[in-house]
MARVEXFI-890388 format. One record per residue (C-alpha): residue in one letter; x, y, z. Coordinates in steps of 0.1 Angstrom, whole numbers, padded with zeros to 4 digits, always signed. Last residue first. Layout:
<pts>
AXYZ...
</pts>
This chain:
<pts>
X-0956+1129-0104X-0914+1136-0107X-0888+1130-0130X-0899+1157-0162X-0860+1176-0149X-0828+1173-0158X-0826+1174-0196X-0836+1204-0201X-0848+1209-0234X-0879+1203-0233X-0902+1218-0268X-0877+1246-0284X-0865+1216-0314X-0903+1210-0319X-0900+1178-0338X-0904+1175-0380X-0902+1139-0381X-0876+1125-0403X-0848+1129-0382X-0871+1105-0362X-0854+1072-0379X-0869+1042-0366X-0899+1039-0392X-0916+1008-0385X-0921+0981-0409X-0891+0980-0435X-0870+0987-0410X-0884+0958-0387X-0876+0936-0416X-0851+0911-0395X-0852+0912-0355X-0827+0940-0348X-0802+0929-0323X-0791+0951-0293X-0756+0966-0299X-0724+0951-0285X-0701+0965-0262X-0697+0931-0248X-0691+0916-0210X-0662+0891-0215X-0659+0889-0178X-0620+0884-0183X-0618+0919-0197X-0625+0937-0170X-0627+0973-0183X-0662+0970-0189X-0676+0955-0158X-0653+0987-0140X-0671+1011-0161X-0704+0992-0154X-0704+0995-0119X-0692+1032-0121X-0724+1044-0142X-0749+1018-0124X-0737+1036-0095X-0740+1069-0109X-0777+1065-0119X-0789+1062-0086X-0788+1097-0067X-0781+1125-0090X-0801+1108-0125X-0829+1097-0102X-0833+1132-0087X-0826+1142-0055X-0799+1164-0057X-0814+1185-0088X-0844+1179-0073X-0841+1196-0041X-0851+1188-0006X-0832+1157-0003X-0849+1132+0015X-0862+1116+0051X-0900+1112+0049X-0900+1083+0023X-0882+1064+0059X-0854+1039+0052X-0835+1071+0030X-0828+1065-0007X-0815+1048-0030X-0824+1027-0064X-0806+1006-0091X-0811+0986-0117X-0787+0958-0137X-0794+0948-0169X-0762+0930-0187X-0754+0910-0218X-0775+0930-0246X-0772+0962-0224X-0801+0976-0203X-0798+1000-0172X-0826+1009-0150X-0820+1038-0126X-0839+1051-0098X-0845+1077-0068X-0866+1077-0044X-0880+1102-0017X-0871+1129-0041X-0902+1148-0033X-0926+1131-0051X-0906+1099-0068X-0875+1100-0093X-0871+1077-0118X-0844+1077-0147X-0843+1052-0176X-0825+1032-0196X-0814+1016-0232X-0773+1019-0234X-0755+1009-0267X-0716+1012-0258X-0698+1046-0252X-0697+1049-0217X-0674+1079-0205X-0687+1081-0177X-0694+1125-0173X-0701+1126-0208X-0722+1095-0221X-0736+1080-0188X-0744+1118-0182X-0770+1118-0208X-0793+1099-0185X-0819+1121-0182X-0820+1124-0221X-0806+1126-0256X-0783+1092-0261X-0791+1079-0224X-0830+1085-0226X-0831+1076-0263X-0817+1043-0258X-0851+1034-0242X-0872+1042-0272X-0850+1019-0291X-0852+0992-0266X-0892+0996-0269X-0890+0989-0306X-0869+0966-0297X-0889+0945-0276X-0920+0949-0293X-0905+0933-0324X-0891+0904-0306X-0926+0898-0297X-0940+0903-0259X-0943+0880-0230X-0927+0851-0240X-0926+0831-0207X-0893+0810-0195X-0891+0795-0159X-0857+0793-0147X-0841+0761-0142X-0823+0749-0111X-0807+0714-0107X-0810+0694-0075X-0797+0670-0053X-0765+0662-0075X-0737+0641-0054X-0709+0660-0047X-0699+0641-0018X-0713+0672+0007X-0743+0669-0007X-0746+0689-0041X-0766+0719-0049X-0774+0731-0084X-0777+0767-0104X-0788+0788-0078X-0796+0830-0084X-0824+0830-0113X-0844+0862-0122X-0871+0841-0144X-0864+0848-0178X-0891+0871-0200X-0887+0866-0238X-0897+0895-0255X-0863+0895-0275X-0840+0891-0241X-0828+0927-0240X-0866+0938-0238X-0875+0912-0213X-0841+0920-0188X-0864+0953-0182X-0891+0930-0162X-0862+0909-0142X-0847+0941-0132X-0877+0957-0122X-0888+0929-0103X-0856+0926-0079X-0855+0957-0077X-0888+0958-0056X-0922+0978-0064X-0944+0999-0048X-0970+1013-0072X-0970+1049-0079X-0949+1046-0112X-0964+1076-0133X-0983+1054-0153X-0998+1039-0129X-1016+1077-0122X-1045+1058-0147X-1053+1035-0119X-1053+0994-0124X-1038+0991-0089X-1008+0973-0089X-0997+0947-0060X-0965+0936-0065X-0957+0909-0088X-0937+0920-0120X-0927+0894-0139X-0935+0909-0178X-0962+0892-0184X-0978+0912-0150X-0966+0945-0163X-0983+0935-0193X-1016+0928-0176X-1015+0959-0157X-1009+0987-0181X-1039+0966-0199X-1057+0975-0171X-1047+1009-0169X-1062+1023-0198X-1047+1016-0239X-1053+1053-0255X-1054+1069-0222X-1021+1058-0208X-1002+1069-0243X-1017+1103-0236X-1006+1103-0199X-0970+1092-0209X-0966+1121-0230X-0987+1141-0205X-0953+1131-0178X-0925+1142-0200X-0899+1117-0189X-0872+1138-0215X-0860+1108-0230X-0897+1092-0228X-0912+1122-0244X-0886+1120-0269X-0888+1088-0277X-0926+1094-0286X-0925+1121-0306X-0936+1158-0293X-0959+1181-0312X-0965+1214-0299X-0977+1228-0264X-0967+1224-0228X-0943+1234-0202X-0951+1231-0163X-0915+1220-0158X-0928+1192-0142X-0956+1184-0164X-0989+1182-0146X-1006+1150-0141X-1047+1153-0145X-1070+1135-0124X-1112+1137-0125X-1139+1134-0107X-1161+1105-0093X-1153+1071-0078X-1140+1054-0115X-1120+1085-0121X-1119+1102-0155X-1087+1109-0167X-1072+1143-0181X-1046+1147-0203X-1025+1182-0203X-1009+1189-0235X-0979+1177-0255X-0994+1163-0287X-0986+1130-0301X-0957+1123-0330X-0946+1089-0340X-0906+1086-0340X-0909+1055-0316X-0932+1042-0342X-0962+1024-0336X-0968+0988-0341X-0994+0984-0315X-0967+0963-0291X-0949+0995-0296X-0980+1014-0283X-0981+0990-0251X-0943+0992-0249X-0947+1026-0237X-0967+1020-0208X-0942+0991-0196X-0914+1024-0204X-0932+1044-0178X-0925+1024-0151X-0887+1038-0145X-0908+1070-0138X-0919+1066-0103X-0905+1033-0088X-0924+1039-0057X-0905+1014-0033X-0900+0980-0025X-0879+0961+0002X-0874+0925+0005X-0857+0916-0029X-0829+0942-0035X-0837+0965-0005X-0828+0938+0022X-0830+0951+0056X-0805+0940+0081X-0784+0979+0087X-0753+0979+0107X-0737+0947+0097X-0753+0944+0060X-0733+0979+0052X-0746+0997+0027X-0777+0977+0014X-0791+0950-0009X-0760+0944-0034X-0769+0919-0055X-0741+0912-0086X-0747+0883-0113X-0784+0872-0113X-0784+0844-0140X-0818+0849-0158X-0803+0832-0190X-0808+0857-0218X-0812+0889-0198X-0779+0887-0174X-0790+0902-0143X-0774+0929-0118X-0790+0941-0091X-0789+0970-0067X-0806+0984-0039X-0796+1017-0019X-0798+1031+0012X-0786+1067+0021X-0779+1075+0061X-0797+1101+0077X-0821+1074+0098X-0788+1059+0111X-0784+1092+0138X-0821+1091+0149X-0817+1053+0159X-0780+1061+0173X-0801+1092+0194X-0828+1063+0206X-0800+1040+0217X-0784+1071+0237X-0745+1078+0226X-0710+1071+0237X-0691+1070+0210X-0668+1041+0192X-0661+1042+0153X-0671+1018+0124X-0654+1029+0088X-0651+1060+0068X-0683+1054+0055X-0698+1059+0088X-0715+1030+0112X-0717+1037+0145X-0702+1010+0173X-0717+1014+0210X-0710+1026+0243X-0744+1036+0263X-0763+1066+0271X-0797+1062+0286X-0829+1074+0266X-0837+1040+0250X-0835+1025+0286X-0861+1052+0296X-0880+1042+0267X-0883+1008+0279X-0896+1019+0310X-0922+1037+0301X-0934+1007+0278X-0935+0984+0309X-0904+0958+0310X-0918+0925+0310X-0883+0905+0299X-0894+0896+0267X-0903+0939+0259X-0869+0946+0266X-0855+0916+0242X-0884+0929+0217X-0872+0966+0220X-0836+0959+0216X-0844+0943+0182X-0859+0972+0167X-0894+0974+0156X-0906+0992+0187X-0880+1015+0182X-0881+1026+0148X-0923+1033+0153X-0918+1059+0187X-0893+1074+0160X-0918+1082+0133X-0946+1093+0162X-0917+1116+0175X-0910+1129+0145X-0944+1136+0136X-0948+1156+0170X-0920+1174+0160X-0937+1189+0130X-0927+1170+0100X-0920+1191+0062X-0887+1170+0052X-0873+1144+0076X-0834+1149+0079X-0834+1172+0104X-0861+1178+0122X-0850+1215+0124X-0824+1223+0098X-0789+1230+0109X-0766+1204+0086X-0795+1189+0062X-0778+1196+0026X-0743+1191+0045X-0752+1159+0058X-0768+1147+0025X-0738+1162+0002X-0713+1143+0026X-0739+1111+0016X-0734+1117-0014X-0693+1112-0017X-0700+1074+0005X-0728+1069-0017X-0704+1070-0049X-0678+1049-0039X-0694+1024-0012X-0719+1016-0044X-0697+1012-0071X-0674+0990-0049X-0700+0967-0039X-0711+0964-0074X-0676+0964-0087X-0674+0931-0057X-0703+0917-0069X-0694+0918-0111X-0661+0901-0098X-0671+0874-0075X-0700+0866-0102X-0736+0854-0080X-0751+0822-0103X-0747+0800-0071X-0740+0770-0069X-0744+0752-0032X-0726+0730-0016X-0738+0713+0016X-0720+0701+0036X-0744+0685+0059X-0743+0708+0095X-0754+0741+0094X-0781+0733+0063X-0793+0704+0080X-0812+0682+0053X-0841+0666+0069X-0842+0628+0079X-0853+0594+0063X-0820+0580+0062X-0815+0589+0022X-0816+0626+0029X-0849+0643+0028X-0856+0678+0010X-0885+0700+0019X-0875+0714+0052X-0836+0715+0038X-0854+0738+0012X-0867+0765+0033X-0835+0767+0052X-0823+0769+0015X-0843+0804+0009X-0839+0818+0039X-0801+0813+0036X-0801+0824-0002X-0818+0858+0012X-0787+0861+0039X-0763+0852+0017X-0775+0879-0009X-0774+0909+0015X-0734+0893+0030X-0726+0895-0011X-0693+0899+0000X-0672+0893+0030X-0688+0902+0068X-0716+0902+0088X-0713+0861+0085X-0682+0866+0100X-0657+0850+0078X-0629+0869+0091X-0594+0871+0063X-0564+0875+0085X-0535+0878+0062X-0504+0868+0086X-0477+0872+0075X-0459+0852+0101X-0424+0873+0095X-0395+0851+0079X-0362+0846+0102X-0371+0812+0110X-0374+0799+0076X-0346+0807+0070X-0327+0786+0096X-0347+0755+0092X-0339+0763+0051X-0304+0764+0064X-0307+0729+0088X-0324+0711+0058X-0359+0705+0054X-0379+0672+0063X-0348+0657+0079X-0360+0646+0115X-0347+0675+0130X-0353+0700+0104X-0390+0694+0108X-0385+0693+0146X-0367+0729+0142X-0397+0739+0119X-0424+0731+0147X-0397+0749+0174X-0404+0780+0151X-0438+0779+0148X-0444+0776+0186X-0420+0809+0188X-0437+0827+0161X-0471+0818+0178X-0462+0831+0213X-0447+0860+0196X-0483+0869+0177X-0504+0861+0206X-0538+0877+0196X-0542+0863+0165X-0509+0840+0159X-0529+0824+0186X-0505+0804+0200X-0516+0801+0235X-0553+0796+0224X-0548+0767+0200X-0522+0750+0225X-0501+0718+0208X-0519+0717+0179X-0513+0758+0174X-0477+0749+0163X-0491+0727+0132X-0504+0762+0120X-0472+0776+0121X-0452+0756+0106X-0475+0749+0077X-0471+0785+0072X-0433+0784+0069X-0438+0753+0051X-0460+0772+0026X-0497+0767+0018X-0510+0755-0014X-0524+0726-0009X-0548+0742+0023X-0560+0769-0002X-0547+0804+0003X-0560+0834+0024X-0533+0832+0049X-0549+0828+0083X-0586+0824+0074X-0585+0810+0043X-0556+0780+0057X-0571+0776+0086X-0611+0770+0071X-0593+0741+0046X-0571+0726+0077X-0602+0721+0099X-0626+0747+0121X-0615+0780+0115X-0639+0802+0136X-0614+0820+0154X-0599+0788+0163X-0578+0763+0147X-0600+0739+0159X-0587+0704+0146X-0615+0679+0125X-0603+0683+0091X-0564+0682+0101X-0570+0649+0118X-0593+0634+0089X-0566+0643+0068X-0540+0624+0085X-0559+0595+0097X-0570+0592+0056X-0531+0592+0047X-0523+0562+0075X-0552+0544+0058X-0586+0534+0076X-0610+0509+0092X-0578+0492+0112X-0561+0519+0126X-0590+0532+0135X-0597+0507+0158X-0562+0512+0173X-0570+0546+0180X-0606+0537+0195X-0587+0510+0214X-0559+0532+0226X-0589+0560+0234X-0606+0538+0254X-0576+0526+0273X-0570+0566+0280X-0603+0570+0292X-0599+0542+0320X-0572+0566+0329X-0590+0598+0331X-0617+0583+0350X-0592+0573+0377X-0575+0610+0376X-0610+0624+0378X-0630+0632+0344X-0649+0664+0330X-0661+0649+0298X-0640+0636+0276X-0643+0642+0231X-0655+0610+0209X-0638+0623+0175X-0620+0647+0192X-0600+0625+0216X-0603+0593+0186X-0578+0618+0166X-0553+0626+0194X-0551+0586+0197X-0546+0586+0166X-0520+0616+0158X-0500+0593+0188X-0503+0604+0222X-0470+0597+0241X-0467+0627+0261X-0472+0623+0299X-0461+0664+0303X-0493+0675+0296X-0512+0648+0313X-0494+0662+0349X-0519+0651+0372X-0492+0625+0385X-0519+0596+0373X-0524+0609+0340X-0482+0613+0333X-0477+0579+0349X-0499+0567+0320X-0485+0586+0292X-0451+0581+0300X-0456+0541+0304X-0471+0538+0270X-0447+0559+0252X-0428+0534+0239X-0456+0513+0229X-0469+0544+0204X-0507+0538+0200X-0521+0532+0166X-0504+0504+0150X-0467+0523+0148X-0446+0522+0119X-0462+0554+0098X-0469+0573+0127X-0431+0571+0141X-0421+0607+0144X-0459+0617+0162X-0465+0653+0173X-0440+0675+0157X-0419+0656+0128X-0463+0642+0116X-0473+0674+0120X-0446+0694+0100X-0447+0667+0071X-0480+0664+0067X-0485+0703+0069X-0455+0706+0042X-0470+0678+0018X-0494+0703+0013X-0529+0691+0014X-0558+0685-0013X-0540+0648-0015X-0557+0639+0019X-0587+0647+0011X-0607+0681+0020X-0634+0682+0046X-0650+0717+0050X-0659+0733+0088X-0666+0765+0098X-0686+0750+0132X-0725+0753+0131X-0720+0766+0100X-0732+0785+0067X-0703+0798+0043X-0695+0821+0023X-0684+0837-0012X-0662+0805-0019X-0652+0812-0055X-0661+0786-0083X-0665+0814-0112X-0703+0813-0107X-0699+0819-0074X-0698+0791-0042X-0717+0792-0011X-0704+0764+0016X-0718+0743+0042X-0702+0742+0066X-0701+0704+0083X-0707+0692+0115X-0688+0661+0119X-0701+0629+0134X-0677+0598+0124X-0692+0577+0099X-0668+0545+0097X-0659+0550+0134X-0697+0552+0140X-0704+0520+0119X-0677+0501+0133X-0693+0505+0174X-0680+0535+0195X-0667+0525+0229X-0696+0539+0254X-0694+0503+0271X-0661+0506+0279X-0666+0510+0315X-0698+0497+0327X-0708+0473+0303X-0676+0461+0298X-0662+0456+0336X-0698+0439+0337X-0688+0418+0306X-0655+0410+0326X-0667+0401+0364X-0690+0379+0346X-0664+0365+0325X-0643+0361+0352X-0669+0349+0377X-0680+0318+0354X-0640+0310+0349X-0635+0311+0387X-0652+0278+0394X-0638+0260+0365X-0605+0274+0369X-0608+0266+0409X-0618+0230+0404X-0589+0229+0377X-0562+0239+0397X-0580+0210+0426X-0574+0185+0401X-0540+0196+0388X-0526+0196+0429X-0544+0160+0433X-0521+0145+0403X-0493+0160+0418X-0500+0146+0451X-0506+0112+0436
</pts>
């Protein structure tokens, strides 16, 4: 009976307690693990992801990130990694389910003593759910409730994927610092290879930084990390992953390191980037993903295809640093001890008005201005020394300098704009939009636009081509004179102040004889100037004047480059194209890129203007292509320098490439005081010279020496051949000069 009593009252107290357990329990839930992540969030873990910029030839030319981050799969990484991780931080992660039972015990004890380093015991898992679903600042009881979280995150994970897929999602997600984020960003950043590729000696070393990111910092703490590498390859050896000589040579082999930053300030095309960003923040505005929400352009992965060349950019790049940093000696030099040096013909007054301008657009003057500093104290910051970085082509140096004397000191520096398009698709291949995108923002491919002075001429030109006349077709070289709509009249004078005779048409244009041009202006007037320009893609405001036809409007590369490309395209003009597709960060297709097609002229019109073109680099201002470049192949082009030498230009046409170029000072009041310095052929025309030597020579870009075709029967049409004519051999000779308006 006693017994039977005993069970009764047992049961009394399970029935009575059972109610407060499971109360007791979901409470202990809520409370505790209720911030356990559900299925769906450890199917879809959150990971910001770069999104990445890649070439034509599949090159990663940048990146845009919150944190420089790109997933690869588990079979897109070295065994070596796997094998170095998996000896160092967990022996037995393919038997265990998650957490290591064996290491239980050490792991707890280890939280509770305040010593968590020295508890051990995490497994790649449980390291995985930490920054997957990070701590927050805990206590030593907090800390311990975390770590049952994390063994039933670790086992969850276990469950929802494959040993392989913990791996790789591990190496995706680990800060390898200085802005590698994941195995893919470490292996670029530290050894300039792909994450498959990397050695075991590598490997080594960037399992090391799991254990301390900062500490080893192969970086900054060079032993520290050849140390950490070199106990990663004894583990390796230890659990038979190499042998104990390969442990042994592997030891003795320098880090190598081959530090490659991915500032956005830095790497190539950094001009270009910086457009393409504007453009595809636009775009993420416009473009939902299946949820419902925006694209995030720092966080989705995007990838996006570009039509930039890796090779074409980087002789661009090179072209440009070559010859600007010899020109800009000749710049110093040309200005060293004049007064108001570099601005031509300003009073000091003017100066200071010019300057007054620079600093109220500059950055440090809005921060000032945000805080409610009074305009007189603003310019006293601008007039107190500071240390700071200056740009020189010789690389960045330190000085101690005023803000408004480093403003004064940047304003002497050459600028340039160049682009590179090829004419039958509208694929932009090379844009280089400055010197040094750290130092100096602006954008003087697409953003900026300058008088384009005599490189306009040829759209004036291809008016009487487009009339069937014949590049060989004779007008007289005298002084034109427009009537003006408000009263008076405008004549342009001939730089060389040399008239008289009979002068054909390609050789006005090779020589850039200005009453040439005028006459052809008067027979057609400035509107119809305007209207092709216009067919031809060509934006920017233009004023239907009859000095148009000097190049007075204000007009970007970008344009010009698109507008010659017509004439090496048959009349066709192509939209200047620079995306081919993006994809999500699956690969999936969210859009392809066309560009718009108009046929602005006839194939015949084209040439015809093509031929004229060829003149200036067979006979004229650009002659030097031929003797002092050494380029042989068909060239069509043309020189323009503005008043003063403010700008200087070159257009460049081949049947595969047209690529335009101009430089000059940020302010028109900064220039060379000569022509023969400051002339388009001087300034511009050598990097389009050097850019397409190196194009050449690079055999893999299958760039073509080819000649430009002749549609069929033109001959039979159009007289090409101006031996014929019976020219003024005396009339412009020099080939240097008719730039300027």
């Amino acid at each position: 009976m006693a017994k039977s009593g005993n069970n009764k009252i047992k049961w009394l107290w399970i029935i009575a307690l059972t109610p407060i357990v499971i109360l007791t329990s979901f409470i202990l839930y809520l409370t505790v693990f209720a911030d356990l992540p559900s299925l769906e969030e450890l199917e879809n873990p959150r990971s910001n992801l770069a999104s990445e910029i890649i070439s034509s030839d599949q090159k990663v030319i940048g990146k845009y990130y919150i944190e420089n981050r790109t997933n690869v799969s588990f079979n897109q990484i070295s065994p070596n990694v796997v094998n170095a991780l998996i000896a160092t931080e967990d022996a037995r992660f393919y038997t265990h389910s998650g957490v290591d039972v064996r290491a239980l015990g050490r792991a707890v004890s280890g939280a509770l003593s305040g010593r968590e380093s020295s508890g051990g015991g995490s497994t790649i898992t449980q390291q995985l759910a930490k920054m997957l679903f990070p701590r927050e600042n805990l206590n030593k009881v907090e800390l311990v409730l975390r770590k049952f979280k994390e063994w039933i995150i670790a086992v969850k994970l276990e469950r929802n994927y494959t040993k392989n897929e913990i791996i790789a999602m591990y190496l995706n997600k680990f800060d390898f610092i200085n802005n590698a984020v994941g195995i893919k960003s470490a292996a670029r950043i530290y050894f300039d290879t792909t994450p498959d590729s990397l050695k075991i000696e590598q490997a080594a070393m960037l399992v090391g930084m799991a254990k301390n990111p900062s500490l080893f910092n192969p970086k900054r703490k060079y032993e520290n990390a050849q140390n950490r590498r070199n106990v990663v390859l004894n583990q390796m050896a230890k659990y038979k992953y190499i042998t104990e000589a390969q442990c042994e040579k592997y030891k003795k082999i320098p880090l190598k390191i081959k530090f490659t930053s991915e500032d956005q300030n830095e790497g190539i095309a950094t001009y270009f980037r910086e457009y393409l960003r504007d453009y595809m923040k636009k775009w993420c505005k416009e473009h939902k993903k299946p949820d419902g929400s925006n694209y995030n352009l720092y966080k989705d992965g995007l990838k996006i295809y570009t039509t930039i060349n890796s090779k074409m950019q980087r002789y661009a790049e090179e072209a440009v640093q070559e010859w600007l940093g010899e020109l800009q000696g000749k710049f110093f030099a040309h200005w060293k001890g004049k007064k108001n040096a570099p601005f031509y013909n300003m009073s000091e007054a003017e100066v200071q008005k010019l300057m007054t301008q620079a600093m109220k657009r500059s950055e440090r003057y809005r921060v000032l201005k945000e805080r409610g500093l009074s305009e007189a104290e603003i310019k006293a910051t601008f007039m107190k020394k500071v240390e700071t970085k200056l740009f020189s082509w010789k690389g960045e140096f330190d000085t101690i300098i005023t803000p408004w004397d480093s403003m004064r000191y940047c304003k002497y520096f050459l600028q340039t704009g160049f682009m590179s398009m090829e004419p039958s698709t509208g694929y932009i291949r090379a844009w280089v939009g400055g010197i040094n995108y750290r130092n100096f923002k602006y954008d003087h491919v697409r953003q900026g636009k300058r008088q384009v002075g005599s490189t306009f001429k040829p759209f004036v030109y291809t008016l009487a081509m487009q009339e069937q006349w014949s590049p060989c077709y004779q007008v007289p070289n005298i002084p034109v004179t427009f009537d003006l709509p408000e009263g008076g009249t405008w004549s342009p004078k001939n730089s060389d102040a040399k008239y008289g005779g009979m002068m054909t048409l390609k050789k006005g244009l090779a020589l850039s004889v200005n009453s040439i041009t005028a006459y052809v202006m008067k027979q057609f007037g400035p509107q119809a100037v305007v209207d092709l320009a216009r067919k031809l893609g060509i934006e920017s405001d233009l004023e239907a004047v009859p000095s148009l036809c000097l190049g007075t409007a204000d007009i970007s590369v970008y344009e010009m480059v698109g507008a010659n490309s017509t004439f090496a395209n048959q009349g066709v003009w192509v939209e200047p194209t620079f995306i081919t597709r993006i994809e999500d960060k699956n690969g999936n297709v969210l859009e392809d890129f066309m560009p718009r097609r108009v046929e602005a002229i006839s194939k015949e019109t084209a040439y015809l203007t093509l031929n004229l073109m060829k003149g200036v680099v067979d006979h004229g201002t650009g002659l030097r292509l031929r003797f002092r470049y050494g380029l042989t192949a068909p060239i069509a082009g043309k020189t323009g320098t503005t008043q003063n030498n403010s700008d200087g230009w070159f257009m460049g046409i081949t049947p595969d490439l047209v690529s335009g170029v101009w430089v000059g000072c940020e302010d028109r009041s900064a220039h060379f005081r000569s022509t023969d310095l400051g002339q388009g052929a001087s300034m511009a025309l050598p990097i389009w010279g050097l850019y397409m030597k190196k194009v050449y020579a690079d055999k893999s870009l299958k760039v073509t020496q080819n000649d430009f075709e002749k549609p069929e029967g033109l001959d039979l049409k159009i007289e090409l051949d101006c031996t014929k004519y019976n020219e003024d051999k005396e009339q412009g000779e020099s080939i240097e000069f008719g730039e300027d308006f």
